[in-house]
C-alpha positions as CSV (number, residue, x, y, z in Angstrom):
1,X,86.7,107.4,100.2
2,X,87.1,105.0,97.1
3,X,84.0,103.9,95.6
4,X,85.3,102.5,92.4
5,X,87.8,99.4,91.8
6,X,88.9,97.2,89.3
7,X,89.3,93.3,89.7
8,X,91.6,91.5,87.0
9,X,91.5,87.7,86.5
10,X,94.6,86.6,84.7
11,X,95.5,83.4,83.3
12,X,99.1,82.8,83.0
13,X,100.0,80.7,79.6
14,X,102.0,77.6,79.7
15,X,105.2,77.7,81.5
16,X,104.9,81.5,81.9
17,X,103.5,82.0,85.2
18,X,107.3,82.8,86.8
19,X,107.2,85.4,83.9
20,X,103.6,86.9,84.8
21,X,104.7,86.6,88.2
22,X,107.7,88.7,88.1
23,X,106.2,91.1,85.7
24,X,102.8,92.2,87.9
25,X,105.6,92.4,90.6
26,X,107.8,95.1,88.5
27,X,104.1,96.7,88.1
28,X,103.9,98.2,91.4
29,X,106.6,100.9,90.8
30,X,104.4,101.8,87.6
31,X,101.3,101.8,89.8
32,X,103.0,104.3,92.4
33,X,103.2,106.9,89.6
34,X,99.8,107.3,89.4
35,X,98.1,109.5,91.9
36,X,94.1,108.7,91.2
37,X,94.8,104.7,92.4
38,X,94.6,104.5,96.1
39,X,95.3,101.1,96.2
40,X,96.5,98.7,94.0
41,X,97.2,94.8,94.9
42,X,98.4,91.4,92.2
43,X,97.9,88.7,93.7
44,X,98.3,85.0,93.3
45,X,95.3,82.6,93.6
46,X,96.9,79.3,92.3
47,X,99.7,77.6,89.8
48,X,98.7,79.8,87.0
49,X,96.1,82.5,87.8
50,X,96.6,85.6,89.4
51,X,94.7,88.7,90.1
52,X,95.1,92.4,90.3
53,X,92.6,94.9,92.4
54,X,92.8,98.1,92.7
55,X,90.8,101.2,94.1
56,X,89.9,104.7,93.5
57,X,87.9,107.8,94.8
58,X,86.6,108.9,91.2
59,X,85.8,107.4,88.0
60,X,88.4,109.5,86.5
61,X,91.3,107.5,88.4
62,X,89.9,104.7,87.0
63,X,90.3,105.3,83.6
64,X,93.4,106.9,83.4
65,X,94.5,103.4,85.2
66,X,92.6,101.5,82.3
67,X,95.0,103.6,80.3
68,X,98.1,103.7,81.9
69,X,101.1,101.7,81.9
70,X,100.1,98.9,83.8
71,X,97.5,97.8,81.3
72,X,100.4,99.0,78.3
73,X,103.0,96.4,80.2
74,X,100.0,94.0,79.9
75,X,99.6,94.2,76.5
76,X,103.3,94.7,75.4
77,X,103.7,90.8,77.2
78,X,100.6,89.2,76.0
79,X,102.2,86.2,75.4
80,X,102.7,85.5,78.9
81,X,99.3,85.3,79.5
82,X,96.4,82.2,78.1
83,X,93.6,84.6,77.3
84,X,92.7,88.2,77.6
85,X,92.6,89.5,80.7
86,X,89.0,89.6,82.5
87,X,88.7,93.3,83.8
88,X,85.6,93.5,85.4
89,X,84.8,97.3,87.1
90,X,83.0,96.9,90.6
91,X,81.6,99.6,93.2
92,X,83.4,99.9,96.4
93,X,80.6,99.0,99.1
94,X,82.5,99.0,102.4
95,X,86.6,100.2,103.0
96,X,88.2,100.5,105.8
């Protein structure tokens, strides 16, 4: 069962969000080599902010995600975003 997650806020910066866009959708085939993230979703919430949650069933899945090439992508394009991403790490409660 996953108990631990990860919930990214990101903040696209001017004129980039087509950019961030196409880049958290290019993530998923970096996401699917990595077999401690059960899940793993981006997701648009508006114009220019998107999201990214993801789930695991140890805290060691976790990190190496923190680590891994998602978050390297992230950082390689930081211009495309407005401000550093918000990574906030949550407790699963409830999955189904």
């Amino acid at each position: 069962m996953v108990k631990y997650g990860l919930f990214v806020r990101l903040e696209a910066a001017d004129g980039r969000a087509d950019d961030l866009q196409a880049l958290l959708t290019s993530a998923r085939d970096l996401v699917e080599q990595e077999p401690g993230t059960t899940v793993w979703y981006a997701m648009r919430f508006g114009p220019t902010t998107f999201g990214i949650f993801d789930a695991f069933e140890g805290e060691d899945g976790r990190q190496a995600h923190l680590g891994g090439a998602v978050a390297q992508a992230l950082g390689e394009h930081a211009e495309l975003l407005a401000a550093a991403p918000n990574i906030e790490q949550v407790d699963v409660l409830a999955a189904k």
